[in-house]
PDB file with one MODEL, atoms N, CA, C and O in Angstrom:
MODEL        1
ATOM      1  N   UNK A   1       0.852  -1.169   0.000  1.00  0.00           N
ATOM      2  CA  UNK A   1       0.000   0.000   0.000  1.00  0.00           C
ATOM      3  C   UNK A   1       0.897   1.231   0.000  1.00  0.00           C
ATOM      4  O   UNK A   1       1.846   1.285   0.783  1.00  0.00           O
ATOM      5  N   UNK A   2       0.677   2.054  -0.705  1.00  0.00           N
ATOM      6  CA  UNK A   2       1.344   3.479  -0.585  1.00  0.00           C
ATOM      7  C   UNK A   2       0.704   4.522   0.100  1.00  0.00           C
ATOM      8  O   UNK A   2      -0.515   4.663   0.196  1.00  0.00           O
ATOM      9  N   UNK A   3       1.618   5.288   0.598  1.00  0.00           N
ATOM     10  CA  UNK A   3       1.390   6.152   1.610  1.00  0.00           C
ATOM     11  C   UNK A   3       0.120   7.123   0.931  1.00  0.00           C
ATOM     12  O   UNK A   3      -0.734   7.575   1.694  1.00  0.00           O
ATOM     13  N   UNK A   4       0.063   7.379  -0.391  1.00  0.00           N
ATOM     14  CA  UNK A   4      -0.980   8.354  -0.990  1.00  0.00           C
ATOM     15  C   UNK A   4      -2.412   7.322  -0.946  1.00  0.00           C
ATOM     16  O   UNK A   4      -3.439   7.998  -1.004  1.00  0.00           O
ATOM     17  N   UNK A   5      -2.580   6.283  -0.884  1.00  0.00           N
ATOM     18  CA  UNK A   5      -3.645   5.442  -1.492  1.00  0.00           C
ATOM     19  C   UNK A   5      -4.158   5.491   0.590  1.00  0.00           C
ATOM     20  O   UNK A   5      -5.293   5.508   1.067  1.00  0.00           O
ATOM     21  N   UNK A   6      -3.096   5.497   1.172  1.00  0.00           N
ATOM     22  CA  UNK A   6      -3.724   5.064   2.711  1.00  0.00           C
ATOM     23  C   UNK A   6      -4.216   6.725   2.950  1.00  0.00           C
ATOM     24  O   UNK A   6      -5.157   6.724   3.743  1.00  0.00           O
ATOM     25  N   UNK A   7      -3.909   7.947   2.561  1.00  0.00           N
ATOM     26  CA  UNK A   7      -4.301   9.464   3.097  1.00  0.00           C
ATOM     27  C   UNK A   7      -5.573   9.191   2.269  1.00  0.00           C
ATOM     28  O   UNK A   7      -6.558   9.825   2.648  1.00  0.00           O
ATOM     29  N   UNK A   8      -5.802   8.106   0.869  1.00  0.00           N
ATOM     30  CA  UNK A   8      -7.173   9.037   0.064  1.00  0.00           C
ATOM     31  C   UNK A   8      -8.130   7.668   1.192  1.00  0.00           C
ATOM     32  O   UNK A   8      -9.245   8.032   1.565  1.00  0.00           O
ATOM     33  N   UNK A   9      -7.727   6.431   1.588  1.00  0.00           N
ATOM     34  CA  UNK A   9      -8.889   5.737   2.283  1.00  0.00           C
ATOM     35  C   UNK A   9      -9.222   6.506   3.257  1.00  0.00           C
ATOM     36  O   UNK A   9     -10.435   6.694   3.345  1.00  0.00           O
ATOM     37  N   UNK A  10      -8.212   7.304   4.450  1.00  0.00           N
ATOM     38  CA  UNK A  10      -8.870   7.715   5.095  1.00  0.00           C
ATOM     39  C   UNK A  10      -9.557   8.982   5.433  1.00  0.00           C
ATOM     40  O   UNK A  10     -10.402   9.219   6.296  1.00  0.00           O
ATOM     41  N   UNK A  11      -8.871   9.908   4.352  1.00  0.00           N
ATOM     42  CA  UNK A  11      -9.311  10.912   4.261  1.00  0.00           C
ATOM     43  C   UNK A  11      -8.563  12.703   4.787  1.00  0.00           C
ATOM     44  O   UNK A  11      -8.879  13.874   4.997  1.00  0.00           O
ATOM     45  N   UNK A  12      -7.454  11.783   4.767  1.00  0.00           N
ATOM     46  CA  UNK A  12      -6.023  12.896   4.833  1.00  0.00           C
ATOM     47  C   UNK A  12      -5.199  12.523   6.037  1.00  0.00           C
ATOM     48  O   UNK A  12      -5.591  11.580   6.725  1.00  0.00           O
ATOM     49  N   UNK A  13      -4.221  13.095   6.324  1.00  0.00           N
ATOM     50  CA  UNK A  13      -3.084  12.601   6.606  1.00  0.00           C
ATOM     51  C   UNK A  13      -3.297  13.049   8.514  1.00  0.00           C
ATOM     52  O   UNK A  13      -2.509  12.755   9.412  1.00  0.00           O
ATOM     53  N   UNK A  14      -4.325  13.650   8.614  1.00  0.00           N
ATOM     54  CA  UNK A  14      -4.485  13.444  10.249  1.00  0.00           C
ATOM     55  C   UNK A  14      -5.387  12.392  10.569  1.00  0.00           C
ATOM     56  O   UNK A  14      -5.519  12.223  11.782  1.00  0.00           O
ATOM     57  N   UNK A  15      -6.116  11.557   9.756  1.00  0.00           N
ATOM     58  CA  UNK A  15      -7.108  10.993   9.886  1.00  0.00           C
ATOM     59  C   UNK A  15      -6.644   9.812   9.999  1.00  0.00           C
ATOM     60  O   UNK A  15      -7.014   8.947  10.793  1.00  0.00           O
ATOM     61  N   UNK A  16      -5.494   9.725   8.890  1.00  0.00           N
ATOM     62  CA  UNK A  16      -4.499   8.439   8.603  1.00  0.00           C
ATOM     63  C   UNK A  16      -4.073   8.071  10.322  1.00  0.00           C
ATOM     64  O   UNK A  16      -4.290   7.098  11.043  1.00  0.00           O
ATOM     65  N   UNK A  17      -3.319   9.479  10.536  1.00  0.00           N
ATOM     66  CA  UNK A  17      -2.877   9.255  11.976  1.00  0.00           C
ATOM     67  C   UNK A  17      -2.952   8.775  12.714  1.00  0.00           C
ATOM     68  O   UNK A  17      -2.150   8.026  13.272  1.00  0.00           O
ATOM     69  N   UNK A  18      -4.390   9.186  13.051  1.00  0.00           N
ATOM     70  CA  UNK A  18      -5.247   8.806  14.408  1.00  0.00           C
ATOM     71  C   UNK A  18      -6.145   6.846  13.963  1.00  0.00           C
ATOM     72  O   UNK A  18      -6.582   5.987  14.729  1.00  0.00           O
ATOM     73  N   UNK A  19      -6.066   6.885  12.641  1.00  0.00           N
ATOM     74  CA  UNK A  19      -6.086   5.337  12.274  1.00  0.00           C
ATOM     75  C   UNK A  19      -5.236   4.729  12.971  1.00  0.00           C
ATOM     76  O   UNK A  19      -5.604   4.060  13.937  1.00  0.00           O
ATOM     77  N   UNK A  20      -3.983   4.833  12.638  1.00  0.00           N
ATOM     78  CA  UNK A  20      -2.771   4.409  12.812  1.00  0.00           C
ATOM     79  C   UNK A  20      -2.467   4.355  14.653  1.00  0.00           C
ATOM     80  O   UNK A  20      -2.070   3.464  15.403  1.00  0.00           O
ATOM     81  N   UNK A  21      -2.724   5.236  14.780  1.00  0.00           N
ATOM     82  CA  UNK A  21      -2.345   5.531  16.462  1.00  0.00           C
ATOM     83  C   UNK A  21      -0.916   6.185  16.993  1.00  0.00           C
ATOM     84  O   UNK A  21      -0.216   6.177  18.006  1.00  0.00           O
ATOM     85  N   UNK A  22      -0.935   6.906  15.313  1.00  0.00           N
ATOM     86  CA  UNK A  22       0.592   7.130  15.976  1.00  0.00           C
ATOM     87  C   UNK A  22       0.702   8.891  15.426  1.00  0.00           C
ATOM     88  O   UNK A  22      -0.144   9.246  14.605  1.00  0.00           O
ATOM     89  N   UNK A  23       1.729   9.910  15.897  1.00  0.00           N
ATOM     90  CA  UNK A  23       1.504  11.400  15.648  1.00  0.00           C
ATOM     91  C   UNK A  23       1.491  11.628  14.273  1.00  0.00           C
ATOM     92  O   UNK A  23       2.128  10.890  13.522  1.00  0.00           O
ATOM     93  N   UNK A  24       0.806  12.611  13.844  1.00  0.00           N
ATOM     94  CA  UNK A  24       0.873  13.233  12.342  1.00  0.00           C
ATOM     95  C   UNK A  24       2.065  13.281  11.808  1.00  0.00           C
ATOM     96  O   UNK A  24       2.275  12.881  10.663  1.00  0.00           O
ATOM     97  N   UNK A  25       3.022  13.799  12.613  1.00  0.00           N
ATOM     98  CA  UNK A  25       4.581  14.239  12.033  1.00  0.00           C
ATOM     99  C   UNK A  25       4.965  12.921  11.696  1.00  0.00           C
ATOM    100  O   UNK A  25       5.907  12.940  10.904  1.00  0.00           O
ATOM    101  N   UNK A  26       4.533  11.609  12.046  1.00  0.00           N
ATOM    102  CA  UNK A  26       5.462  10.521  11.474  1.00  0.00           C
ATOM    103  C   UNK A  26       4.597  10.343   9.883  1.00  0.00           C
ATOM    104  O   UNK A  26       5.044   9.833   8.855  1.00  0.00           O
ATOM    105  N   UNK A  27       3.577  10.800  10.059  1.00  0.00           N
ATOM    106  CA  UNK A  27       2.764  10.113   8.154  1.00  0.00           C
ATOM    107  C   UNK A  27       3.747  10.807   7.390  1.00  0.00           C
ATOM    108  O   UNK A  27       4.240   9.968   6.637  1.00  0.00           O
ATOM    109  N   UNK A  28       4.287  11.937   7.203  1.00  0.00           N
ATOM    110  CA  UNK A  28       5.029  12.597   6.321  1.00  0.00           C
ATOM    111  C   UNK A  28       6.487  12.033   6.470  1.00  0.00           C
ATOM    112  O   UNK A  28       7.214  12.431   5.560  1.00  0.00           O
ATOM    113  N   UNK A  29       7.052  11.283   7.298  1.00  0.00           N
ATOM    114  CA  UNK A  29       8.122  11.318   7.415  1.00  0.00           C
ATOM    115  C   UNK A  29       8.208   9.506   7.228  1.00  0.00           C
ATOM    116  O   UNK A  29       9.185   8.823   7.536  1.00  0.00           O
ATOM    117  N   UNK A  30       6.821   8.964   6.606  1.00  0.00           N
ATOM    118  CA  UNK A  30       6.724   7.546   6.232  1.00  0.00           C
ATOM    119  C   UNK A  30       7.635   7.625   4.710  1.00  0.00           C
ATOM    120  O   UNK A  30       7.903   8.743   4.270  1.00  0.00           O
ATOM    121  N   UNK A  31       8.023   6.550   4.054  1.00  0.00           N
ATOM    122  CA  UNK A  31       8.312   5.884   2.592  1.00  0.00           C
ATOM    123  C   UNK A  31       6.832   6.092   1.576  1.00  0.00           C
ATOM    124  O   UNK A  31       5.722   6.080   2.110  1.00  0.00           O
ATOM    125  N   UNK A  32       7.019   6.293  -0.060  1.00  0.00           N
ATOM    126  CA  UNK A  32       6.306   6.319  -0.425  1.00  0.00           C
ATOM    127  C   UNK A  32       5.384   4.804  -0.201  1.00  0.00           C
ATOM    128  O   UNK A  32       4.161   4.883  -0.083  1.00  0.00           O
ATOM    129  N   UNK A  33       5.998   3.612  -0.163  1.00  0.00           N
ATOM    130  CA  UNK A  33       5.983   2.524  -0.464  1.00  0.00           C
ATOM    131  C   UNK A  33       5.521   2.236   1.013  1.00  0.00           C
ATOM    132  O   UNK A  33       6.457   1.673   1.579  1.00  0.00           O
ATOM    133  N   UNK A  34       4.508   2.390   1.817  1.00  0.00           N
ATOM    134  CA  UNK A  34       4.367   1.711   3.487  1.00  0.00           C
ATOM    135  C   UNK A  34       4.935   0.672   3.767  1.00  0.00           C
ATOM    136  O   UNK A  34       4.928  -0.361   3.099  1.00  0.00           O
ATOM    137  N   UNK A  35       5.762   0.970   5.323  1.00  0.00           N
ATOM    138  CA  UNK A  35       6.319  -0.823   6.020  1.00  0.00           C
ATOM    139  C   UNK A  35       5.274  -1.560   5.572  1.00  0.00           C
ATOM    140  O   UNK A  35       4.206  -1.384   4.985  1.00  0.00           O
ATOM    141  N   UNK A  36       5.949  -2.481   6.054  1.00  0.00           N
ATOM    142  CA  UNK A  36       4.558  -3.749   6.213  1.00  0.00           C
ATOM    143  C   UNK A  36       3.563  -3.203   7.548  1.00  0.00           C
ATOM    144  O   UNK A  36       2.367  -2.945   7.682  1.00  0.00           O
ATOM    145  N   UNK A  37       4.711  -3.187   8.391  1.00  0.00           N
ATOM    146  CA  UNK A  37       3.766  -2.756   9.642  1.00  0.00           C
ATOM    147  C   UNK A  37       2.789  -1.879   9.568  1.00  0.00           C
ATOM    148  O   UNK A  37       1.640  -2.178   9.890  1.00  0.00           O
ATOM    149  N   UNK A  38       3.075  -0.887   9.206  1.00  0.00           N
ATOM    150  CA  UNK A  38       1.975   0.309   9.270  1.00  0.00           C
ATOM    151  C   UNK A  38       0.665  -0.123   7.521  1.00  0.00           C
ATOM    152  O   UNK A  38      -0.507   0.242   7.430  1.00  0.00           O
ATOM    153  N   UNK A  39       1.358  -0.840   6.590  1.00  0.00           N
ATOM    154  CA  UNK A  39       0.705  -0.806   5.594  1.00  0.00           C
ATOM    155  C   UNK A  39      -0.624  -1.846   6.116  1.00  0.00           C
ATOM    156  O   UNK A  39      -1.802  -1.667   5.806  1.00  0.00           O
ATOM    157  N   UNK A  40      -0.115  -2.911   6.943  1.00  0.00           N
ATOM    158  CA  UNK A  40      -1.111  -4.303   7.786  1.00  0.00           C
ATOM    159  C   UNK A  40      -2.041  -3.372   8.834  1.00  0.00           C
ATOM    160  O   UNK A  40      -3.193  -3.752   9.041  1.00  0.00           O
ATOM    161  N   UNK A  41      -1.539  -2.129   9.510  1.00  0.00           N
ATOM    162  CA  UNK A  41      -2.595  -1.444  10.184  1.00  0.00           C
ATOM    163  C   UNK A  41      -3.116  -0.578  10.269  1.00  0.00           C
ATOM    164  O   UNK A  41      -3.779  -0.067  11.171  1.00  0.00           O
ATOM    165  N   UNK A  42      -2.706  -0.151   8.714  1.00  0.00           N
ATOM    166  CA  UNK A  42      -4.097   0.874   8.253  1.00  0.00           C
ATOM    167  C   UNK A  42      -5.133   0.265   7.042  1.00  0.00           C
ATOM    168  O   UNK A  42      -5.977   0.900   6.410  1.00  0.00           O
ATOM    169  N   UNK A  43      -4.713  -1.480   6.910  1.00  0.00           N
ATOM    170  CA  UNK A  43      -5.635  -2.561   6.332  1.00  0.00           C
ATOM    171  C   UNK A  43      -6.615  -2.878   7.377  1.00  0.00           C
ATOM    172  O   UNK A  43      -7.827  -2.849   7.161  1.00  0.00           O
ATOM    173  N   UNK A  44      -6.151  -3.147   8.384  1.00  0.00           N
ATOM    174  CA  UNK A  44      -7.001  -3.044   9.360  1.00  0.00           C
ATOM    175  C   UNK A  44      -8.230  -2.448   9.963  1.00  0.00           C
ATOM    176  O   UNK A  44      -9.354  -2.812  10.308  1.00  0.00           O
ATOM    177  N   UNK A  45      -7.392  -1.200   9.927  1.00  0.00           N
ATOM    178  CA  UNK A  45      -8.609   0.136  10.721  1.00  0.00           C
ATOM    179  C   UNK A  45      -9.175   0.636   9.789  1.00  0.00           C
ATOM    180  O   UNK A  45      -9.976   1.543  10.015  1.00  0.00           O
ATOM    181  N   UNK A  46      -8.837   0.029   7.949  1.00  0.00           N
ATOM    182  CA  UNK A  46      -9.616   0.883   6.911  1.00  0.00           C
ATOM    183  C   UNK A  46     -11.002  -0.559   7.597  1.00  0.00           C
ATOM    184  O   UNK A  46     -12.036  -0.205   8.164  1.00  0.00           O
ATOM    185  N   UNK A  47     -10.673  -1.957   7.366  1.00  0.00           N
ATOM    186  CA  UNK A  47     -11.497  -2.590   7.638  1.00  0.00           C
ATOM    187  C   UNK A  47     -12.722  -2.212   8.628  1.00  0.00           C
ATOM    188  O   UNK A  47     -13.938  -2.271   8.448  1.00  0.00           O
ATOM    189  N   UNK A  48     -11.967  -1.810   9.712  1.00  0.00           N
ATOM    190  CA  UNK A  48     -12.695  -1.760  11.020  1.00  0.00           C
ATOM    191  C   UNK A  48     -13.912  -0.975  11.006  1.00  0.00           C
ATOM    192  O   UNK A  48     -14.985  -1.073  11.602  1.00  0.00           O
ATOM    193  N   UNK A  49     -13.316   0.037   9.941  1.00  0.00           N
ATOM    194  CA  UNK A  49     -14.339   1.396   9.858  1.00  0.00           C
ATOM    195  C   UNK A  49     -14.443   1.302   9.073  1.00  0.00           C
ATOM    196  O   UNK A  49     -14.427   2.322   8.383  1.00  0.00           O
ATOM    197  N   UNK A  50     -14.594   0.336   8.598  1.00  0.00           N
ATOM    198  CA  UNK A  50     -15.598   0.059   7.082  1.00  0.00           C
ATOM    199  C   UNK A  50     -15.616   0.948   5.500  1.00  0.00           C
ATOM    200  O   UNK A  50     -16.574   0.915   4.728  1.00  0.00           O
ATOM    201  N   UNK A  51     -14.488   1.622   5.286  1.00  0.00           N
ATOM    202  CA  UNK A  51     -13.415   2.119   4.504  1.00  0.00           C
ATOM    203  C   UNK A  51     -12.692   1.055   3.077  1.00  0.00           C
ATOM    204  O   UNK A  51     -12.052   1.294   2.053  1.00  0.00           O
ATOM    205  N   UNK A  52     -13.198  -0.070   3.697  1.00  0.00           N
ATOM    206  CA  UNK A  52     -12.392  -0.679   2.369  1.00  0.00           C
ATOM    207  C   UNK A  52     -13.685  -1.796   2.028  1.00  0.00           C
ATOM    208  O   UNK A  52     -14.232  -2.419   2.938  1.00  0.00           O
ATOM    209  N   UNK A  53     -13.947  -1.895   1.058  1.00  0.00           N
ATOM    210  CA  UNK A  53     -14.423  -3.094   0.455  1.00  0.00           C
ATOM    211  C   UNK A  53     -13.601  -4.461   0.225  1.00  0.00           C
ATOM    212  O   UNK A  53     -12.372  -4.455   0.172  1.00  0.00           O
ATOM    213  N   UNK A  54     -14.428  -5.721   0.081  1.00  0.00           N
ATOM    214  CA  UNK A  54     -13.764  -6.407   0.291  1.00  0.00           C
ATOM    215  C   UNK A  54     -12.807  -7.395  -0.635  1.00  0.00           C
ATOM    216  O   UNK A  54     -12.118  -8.338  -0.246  1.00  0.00           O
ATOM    217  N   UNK A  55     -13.031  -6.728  -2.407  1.00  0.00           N
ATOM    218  CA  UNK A  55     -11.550  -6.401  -3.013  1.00  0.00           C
ATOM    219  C   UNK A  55     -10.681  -5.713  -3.238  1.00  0.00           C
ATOM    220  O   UNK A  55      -9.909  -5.649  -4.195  1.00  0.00           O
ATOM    221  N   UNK A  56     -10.838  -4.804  -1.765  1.00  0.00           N
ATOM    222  CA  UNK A  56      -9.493  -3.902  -1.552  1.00  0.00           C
ATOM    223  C   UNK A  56     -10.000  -2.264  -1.922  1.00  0.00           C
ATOM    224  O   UNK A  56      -9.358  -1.343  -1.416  1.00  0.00           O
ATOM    225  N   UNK A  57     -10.970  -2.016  -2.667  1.00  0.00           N
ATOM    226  CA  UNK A  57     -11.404  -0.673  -3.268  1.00  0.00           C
ATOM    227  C   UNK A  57     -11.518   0.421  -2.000  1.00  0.00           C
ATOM    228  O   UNK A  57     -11.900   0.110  -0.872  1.00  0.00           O
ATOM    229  N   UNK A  58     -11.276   1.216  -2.246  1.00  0.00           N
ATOM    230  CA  UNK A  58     -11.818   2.521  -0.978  1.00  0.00           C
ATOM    231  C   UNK A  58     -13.589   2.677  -1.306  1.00  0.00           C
ATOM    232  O   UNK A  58     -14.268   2.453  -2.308  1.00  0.00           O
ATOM    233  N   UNK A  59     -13.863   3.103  -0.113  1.00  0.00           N
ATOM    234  CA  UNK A  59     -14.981   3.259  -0.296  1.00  0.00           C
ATOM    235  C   UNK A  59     -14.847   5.241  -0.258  1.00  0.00           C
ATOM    236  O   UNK A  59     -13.891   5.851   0.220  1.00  0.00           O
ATOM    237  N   UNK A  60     -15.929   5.797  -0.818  1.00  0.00           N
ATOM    238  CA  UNK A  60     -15.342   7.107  -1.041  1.00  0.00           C
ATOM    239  C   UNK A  60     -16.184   8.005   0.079  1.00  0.00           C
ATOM    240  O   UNK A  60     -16.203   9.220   0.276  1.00  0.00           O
ATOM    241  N   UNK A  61     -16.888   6.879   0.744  1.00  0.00           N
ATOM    242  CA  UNK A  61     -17.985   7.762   1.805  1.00  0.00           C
ATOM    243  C   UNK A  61     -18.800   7.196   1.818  1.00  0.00           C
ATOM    244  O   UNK A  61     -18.917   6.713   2.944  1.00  0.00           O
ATOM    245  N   UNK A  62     -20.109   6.683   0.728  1.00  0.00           N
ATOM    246  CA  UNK A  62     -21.035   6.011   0.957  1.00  0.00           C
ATOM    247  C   UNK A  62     -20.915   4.660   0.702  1.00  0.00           C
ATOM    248  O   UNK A  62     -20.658   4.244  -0.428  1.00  0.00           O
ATOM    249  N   UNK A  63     -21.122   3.746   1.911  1.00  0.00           N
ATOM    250  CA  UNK A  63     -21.089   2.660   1.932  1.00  0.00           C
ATOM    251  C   UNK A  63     -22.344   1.827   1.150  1.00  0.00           C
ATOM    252  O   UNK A  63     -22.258   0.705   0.651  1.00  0.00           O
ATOM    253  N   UNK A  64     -23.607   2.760   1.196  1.00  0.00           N
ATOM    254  CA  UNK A  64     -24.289   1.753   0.820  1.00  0.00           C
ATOM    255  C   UNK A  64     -24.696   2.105  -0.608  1.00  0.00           C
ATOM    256  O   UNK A  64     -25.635   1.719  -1.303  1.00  0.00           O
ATOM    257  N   UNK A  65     -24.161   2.560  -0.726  1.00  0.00           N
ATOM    258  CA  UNK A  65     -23.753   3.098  -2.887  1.00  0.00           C
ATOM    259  C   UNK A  65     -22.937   1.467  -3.108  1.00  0.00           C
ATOM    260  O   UNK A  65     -23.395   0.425  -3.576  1.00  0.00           O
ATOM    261  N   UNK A  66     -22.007   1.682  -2.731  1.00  0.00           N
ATOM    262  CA  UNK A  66     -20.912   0.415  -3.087  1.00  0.00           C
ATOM    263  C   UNK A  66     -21.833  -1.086  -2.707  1.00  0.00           C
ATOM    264  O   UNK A  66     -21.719  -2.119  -3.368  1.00  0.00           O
ATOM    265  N   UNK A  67     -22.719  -0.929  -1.535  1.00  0.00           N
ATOM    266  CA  UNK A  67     -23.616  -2.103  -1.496  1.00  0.00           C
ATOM    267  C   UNK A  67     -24.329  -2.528  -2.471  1.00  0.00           C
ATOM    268  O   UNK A  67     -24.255  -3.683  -2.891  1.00  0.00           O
ATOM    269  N   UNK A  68     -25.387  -1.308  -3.115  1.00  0.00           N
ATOM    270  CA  UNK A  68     -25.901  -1.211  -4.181  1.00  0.00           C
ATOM    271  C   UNK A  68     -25.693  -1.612  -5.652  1.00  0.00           C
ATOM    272  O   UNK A  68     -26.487  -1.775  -6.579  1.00  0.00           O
ATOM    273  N   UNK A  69     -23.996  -1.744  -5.523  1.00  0.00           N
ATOM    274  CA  UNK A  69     -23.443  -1.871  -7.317  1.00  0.00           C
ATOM    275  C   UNK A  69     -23.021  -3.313  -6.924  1.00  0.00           C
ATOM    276  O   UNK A  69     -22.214  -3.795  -7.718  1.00  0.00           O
ATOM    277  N   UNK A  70     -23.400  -4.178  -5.808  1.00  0.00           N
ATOM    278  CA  UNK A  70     -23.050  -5.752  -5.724  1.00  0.00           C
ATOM    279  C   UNK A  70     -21.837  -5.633  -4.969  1.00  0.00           C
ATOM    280  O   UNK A  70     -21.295  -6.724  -4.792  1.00  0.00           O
ATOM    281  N   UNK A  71     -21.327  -4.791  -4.541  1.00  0.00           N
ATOM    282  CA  UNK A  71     -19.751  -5.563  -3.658  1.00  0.00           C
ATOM    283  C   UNK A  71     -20.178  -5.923  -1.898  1.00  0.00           C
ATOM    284  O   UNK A  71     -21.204  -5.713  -1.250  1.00  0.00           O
ATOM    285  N   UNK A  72     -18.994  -6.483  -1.587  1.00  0.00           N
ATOM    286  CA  UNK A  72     -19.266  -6.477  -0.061  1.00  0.00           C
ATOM    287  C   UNK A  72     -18.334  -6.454   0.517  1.00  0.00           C
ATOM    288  O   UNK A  72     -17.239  -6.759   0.045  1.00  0.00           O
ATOM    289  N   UNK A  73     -18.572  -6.018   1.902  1.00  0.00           N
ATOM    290  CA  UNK A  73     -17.884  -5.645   2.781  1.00  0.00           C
ATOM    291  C   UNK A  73     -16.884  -6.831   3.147  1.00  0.00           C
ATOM    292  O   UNK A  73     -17.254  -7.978   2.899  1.00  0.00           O
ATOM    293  N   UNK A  74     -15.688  -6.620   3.700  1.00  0.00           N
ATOM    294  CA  UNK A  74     -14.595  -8.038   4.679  1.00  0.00           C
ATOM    295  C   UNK A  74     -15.780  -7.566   5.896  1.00  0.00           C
ATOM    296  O   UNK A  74     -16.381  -6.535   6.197  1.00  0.00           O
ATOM    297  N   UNK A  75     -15.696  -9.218   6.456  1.00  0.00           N
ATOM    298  CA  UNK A  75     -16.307  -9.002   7.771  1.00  0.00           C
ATOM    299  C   UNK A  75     -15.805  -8.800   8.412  1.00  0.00           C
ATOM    300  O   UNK A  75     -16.279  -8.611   9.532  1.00  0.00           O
TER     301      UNK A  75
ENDMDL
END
C-alpha cells in the first residue's frame, strides 16, 4: 500500500494518523511505499471502519452506494 492510497482511504493525513495511532509528524516522514507494519494497520482500521471493500477498493464515503453496485464488505 502506498502512503498516498492510505491518506485518500482515510481521508487525509491526520485521519491516517489517528487510524494508525501514531503522531501526524510521522505520516510525512513515512516511505512512499508503506512498512509492512503500518501498511497491515491501516488494512485493518480501513477494515474496522468500514473504509475498504472487500476487493481492496476505498470506499469514497457512501457505503451503501458500493452495497448497491453488488460488492461487499470483509467481515
Amino acid at each position: 500500500m502506498t502512503k498516498m492510497e492510505a491518506i485518500r482511504i482515510f481521508g487525509g493525513m491526520k485521519e491516517l494518523a489517528e487510524a494508525l495511532g501514531v503522531h501526524r509528524s510521522l505520516i510525512s516522514k513515512l516511505p512512499d511505499e508503506l512498512p509492512t507494519k503500518y501498511s497491515d494497520r491501516a488494512t485493518g482500521a480501513a477494515i474496522r471502519l468500514g473504509r475498504v471493500l472487500y476487493d481492496g477498493s476505498s470506499v469514497a464515503g457512501n457505503r451503501d452506494e458500493a452495497m448497491s453496485r453488488g460488492h461487499s464488505r470483509a467481515c
